[in-house]
SERO-367298 format. One record per residue (C-alpha): x, y, z. Coordinates in Angstrom, 3 decimals, decimal comma. Layout:
[lodo [X; Y; Z]]
...
//
This chain:
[lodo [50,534; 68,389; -24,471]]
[lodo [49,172; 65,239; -23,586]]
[lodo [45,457; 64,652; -24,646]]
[lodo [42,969; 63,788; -22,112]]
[lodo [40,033; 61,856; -22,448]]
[lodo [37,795; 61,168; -19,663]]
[lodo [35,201; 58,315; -20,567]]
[lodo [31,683; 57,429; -18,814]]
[lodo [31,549; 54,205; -20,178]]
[lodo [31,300; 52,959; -16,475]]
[lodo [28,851; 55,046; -15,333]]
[lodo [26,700; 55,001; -17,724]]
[lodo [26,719; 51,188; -17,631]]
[lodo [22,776; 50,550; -17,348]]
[lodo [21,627; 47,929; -14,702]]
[lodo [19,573; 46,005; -17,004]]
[lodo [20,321; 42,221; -16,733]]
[lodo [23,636; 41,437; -18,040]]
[lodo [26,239; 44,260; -19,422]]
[lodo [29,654; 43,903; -20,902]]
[lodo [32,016; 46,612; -21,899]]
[lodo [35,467; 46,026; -23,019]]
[lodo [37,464; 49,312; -21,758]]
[lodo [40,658; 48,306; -23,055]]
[lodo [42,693; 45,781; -24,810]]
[lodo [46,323; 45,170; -25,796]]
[lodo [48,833; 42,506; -26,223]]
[lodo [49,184; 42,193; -22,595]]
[lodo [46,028; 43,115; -20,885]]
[lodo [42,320; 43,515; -21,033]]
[lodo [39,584; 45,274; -18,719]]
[lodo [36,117; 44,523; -19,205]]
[lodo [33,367; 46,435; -17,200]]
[lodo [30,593; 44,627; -16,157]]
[lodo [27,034; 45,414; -14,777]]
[lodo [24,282; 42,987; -13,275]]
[lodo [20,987; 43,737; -12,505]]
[lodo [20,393; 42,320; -8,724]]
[lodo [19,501; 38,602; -9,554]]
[lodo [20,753; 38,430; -12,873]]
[lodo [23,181; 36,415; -13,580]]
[lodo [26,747; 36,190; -15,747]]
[lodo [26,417; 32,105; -17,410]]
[lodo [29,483; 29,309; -16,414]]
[lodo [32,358; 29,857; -18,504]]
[lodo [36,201; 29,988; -18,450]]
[lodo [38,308; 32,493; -18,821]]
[lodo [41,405; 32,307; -21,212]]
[lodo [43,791; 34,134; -18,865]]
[lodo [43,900; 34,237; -14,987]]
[lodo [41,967; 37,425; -14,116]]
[lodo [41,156; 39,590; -11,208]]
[lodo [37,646; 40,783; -10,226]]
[lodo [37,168; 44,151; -8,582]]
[lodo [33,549; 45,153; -7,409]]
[lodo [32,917; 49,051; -7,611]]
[lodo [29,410; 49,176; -6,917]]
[lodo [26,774; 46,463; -4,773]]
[lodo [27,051; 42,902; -3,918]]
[lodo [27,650; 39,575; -5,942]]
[lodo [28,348; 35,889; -5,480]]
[lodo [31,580; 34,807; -7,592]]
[lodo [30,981; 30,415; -7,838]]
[lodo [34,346; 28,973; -8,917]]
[lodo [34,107; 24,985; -8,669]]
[lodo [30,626; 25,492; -7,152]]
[lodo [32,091; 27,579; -3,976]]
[lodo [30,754; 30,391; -3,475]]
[lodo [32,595; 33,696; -2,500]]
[lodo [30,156; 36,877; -1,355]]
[lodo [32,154; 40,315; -2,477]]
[lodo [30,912; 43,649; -1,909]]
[lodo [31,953; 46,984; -2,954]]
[lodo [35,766; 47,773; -2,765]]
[lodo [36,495; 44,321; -2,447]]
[lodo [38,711; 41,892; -4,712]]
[lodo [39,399; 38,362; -6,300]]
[lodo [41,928; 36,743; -8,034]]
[lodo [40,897; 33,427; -9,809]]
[lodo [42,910; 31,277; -11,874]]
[lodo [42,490; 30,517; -16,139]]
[lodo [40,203; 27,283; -17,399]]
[lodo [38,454; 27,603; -13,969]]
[lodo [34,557; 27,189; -14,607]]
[lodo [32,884; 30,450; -13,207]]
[lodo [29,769; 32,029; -12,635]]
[lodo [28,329; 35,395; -11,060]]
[lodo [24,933; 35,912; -9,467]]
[lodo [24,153; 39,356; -8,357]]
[lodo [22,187; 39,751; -4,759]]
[lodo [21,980; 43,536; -5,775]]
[lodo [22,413; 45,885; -8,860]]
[lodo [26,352; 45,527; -9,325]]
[lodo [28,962; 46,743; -11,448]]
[lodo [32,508; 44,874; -11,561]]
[lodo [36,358; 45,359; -13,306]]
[lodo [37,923; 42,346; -14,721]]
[lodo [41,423; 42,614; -15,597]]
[lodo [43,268; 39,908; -17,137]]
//
């Protein structure tokens, strides 16, 4: 029988300025779940891999190569590796990124 686990990590996820949990990892892939506080932002970096952002809950403003892209809930991104990045949340948001 196969053993289930169901895991709150996302839910639980406070809103309280900026949040990172890694959900899984493996050779091939990692998922990190993110939460922002509305006006809180995630600092310019890179990431290592390319990577695709998927917002679950609220609104945020993704800046790759100081463009802005406004996503809401449901909605996705794919950006490429060694891409300077930033997020700004314009309300209390929580995010996937898999890469």
């Amino acid at each position: 029988m196969y053993n289930i686990k169901i895991d709150n990590t996302i839910l639980n996820q406070p809103f309280n300025d900026l949040q990172v949990k890694q959900l899984g990892k493996n050779s091939k892939l990692e998922i990190l779940s993110i939460s922002l506080a509305k006006g809180a932002v995630f600092p310019p970096h890179e990431s290592h891999e390319d990577a695709h952002l998927i917002v679950l809950e609220g609104q945020i403003a993704f800046y790759i190569e100081e463009n802005p892209i406004v996503l809401s809930e449901q909605q996705q991104f794919s950006f490429p590796k060694n891409k300077s990045h930033w997020v700004e949340a314009h309300q209390d948001s929580k995010f996937l990124i898999v890469r």
